[in-house]
C-alpha positions in Angstrom: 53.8 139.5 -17.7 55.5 138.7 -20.6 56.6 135.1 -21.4 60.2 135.4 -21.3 60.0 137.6 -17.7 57.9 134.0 -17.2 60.7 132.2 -18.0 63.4 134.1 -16.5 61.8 133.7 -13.0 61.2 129.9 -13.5 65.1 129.9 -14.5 65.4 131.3 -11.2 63.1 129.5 -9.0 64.7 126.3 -10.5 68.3 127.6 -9.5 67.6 128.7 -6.2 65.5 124.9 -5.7 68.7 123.1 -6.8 71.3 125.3 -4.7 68.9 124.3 -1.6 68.6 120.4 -2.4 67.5 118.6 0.6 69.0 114.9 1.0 66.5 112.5 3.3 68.8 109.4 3.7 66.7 106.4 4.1 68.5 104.5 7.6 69.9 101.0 7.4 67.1 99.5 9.6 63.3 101.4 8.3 60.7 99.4 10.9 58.6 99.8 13.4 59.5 96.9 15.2 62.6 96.8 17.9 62.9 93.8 20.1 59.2 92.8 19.5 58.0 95.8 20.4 56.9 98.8 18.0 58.7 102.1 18.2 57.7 104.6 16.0 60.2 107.4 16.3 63.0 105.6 14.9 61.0 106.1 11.2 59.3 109.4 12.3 62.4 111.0 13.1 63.6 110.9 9.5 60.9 112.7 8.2 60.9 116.6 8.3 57.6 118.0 7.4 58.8 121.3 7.8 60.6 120.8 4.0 59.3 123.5 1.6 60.3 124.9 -2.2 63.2 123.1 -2.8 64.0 120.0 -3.9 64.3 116.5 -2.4 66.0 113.4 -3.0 65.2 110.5 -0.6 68.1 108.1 -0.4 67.8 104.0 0.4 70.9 103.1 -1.1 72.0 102.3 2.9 69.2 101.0 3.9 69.7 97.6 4.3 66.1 96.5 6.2 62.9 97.9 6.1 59.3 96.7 6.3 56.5 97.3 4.4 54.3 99.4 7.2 57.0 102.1 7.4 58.1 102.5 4.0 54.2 103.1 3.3 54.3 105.9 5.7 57.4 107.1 2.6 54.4 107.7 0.1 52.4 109.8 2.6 55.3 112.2 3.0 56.4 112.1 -0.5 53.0 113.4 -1.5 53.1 116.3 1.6 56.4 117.7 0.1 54.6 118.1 -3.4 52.2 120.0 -1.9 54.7 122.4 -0.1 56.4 122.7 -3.7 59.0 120.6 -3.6 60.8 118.2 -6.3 61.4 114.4 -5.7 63.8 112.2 -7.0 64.8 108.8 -5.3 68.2 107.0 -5.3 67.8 103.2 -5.3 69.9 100.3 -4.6 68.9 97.1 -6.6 71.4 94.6 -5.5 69.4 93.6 -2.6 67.1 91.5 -1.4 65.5 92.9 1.6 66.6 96.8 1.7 64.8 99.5 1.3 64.8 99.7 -2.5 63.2 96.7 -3.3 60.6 96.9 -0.8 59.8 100.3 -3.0 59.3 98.5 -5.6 57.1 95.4 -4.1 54.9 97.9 -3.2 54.7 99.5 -6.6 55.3 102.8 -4.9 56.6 104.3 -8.0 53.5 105.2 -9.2 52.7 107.1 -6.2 51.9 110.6 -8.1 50.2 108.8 -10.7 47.4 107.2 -8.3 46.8 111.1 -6.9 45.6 112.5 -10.4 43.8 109.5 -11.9 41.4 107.9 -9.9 40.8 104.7 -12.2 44.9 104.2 -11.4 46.1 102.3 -8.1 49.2 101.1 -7.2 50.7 98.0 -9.1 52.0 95.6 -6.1 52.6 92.7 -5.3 49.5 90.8 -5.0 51.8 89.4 -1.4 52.4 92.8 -0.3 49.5 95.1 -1.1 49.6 98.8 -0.9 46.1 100.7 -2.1 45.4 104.5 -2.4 42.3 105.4 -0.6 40.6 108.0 -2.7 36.8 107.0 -2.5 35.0 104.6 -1.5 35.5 102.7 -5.0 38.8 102.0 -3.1 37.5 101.2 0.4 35.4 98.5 -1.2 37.8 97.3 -3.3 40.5 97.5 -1.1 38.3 95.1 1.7 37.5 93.3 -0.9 40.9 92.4 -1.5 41.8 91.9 2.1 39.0 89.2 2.6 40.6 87.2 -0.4 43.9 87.4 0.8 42.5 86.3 4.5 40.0 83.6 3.3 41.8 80.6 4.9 42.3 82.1 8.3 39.1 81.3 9.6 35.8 83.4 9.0 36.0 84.7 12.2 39.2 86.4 11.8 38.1 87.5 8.7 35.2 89.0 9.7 36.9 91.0 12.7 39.6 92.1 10.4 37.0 93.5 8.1 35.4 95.5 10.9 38.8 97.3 11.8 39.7 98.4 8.6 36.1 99.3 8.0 36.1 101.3 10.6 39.4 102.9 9.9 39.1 102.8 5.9 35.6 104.8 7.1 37.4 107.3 9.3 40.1 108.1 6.5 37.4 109.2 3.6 35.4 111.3 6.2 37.8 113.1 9.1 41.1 112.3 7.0 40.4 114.6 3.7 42.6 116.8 2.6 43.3 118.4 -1.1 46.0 119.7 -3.6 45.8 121.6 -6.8 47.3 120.0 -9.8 46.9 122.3 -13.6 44.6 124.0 -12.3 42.6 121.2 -10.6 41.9 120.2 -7.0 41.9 116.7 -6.0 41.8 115.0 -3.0 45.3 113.9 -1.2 44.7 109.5 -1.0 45.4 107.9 2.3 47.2 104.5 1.9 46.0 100.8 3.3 49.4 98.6 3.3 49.2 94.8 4.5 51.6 91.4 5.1 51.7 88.6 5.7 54.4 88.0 7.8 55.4 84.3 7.9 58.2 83.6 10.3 56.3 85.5 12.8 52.9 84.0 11.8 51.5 87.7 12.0 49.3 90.0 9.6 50.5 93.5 10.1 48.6 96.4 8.2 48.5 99.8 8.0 46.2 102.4 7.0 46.9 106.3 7.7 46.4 109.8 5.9 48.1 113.2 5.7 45.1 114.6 7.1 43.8 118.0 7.7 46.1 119.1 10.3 45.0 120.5 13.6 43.1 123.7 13.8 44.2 126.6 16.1 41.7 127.0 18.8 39.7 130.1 17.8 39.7 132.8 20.3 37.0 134.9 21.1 36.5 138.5 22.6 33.2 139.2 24.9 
């Protein structure tokens, strides 16, 4: 094929992306939490995994609250639509002090396709509000490592139990969670994300660790 053929169909491709733009608006409340009590489908619900080949802008210019467990779950989907072939852009509020846009940046998620192609790259957060790509188990060390500092004076018992959990789930994540994309002709494996906070005025650590996955199989059927 000849490269301006090549370039014609890009030309194309990239006009029929943009006249099918998808907008994910970002609500005003993003958290789990409702009356004390988690409820997931109030984030889930904004996120269609069915999105393929076009492009995407996510929205958090009206989001006025969101915590830092939900928004994580943001960085899992953004790199799911990459791998169905979309474009991402992000529209950002920076006036406020709590919304949606600034927990974003806390978090350092702007780097989030920079952590999935270089594996000596993690996500630059605040050292308050964590957020770790799980690639290896380079990061699962040094991702506990940095949950028993930032736990040290809450008793080494609690430290110790919290280790085992996210051991345990960190574990889980590297070996049943894998999944991979191709980047330039390269495969590498999709991250999982570890998130945790302090949460003062409630005198709670919440965390979160989770993974795109590999999806659920169809059961195979079988003739006799």
């Amino acid at each position: 094929m000849s490269a301006s053929i090549k370039d014609q169909l890009y030309g194309v491709r990239k006009k029929v992306k943009h006249a099918s733009k998808r907008l994910i608006k970002i609500p005003s409340e993003f958290t789990f939490n409702r009356g004390g009590v988690k409820y997931f489908d109030q984030v889930l619900s904004v996120l269609d995994w069915t999105i393929k080949d076009v492009q995407v802008e996510i929205d958090f210019t009206e989001c006025d609250s969101a915590n830092y467990q939900a928004v994580s779950l943001l960085v899992l989907y953004c790199w799911k639509l990459k791998q169905r072939g979309c474009s991402i852009s992000f529209k950002l509020d920076h006036n406020g002090e709590q919304n949606g846009s600034r927990v974003w940046h806390m978090m350092g998620a702007h780097g989030l396709f920079a952590v999935t192609t270089d594996a000596k790259v993690n996500f630059k957060s605040n050292e308050h509000k964590p957020l770790f790509a799980i690639r290896n188990f380079d990061d699962f060390k040094s991702a506990l490592a940095t949950a028993d500092e930032f736990t040290s004076s809450f008793g080494v018992e609690y430290q110790k139990t919290l280790r085992y959990v996210l051991s345990e789930l960190l574990y889980n994540l590297l070996e049943h969670g894998k999944s991979d994309f191709t980047w330039k002709g390269r495969r590498f494996p999709t991250p999982g994300v570890l998130q945790f906070t302090w949460y003062e005025k409630v005198n709670e650590l919440h965390f979160i660790v989770a993974d795109i996955g590999i999806g659920v199989n169809r059961p195979r059927k079988y003739s006799h």
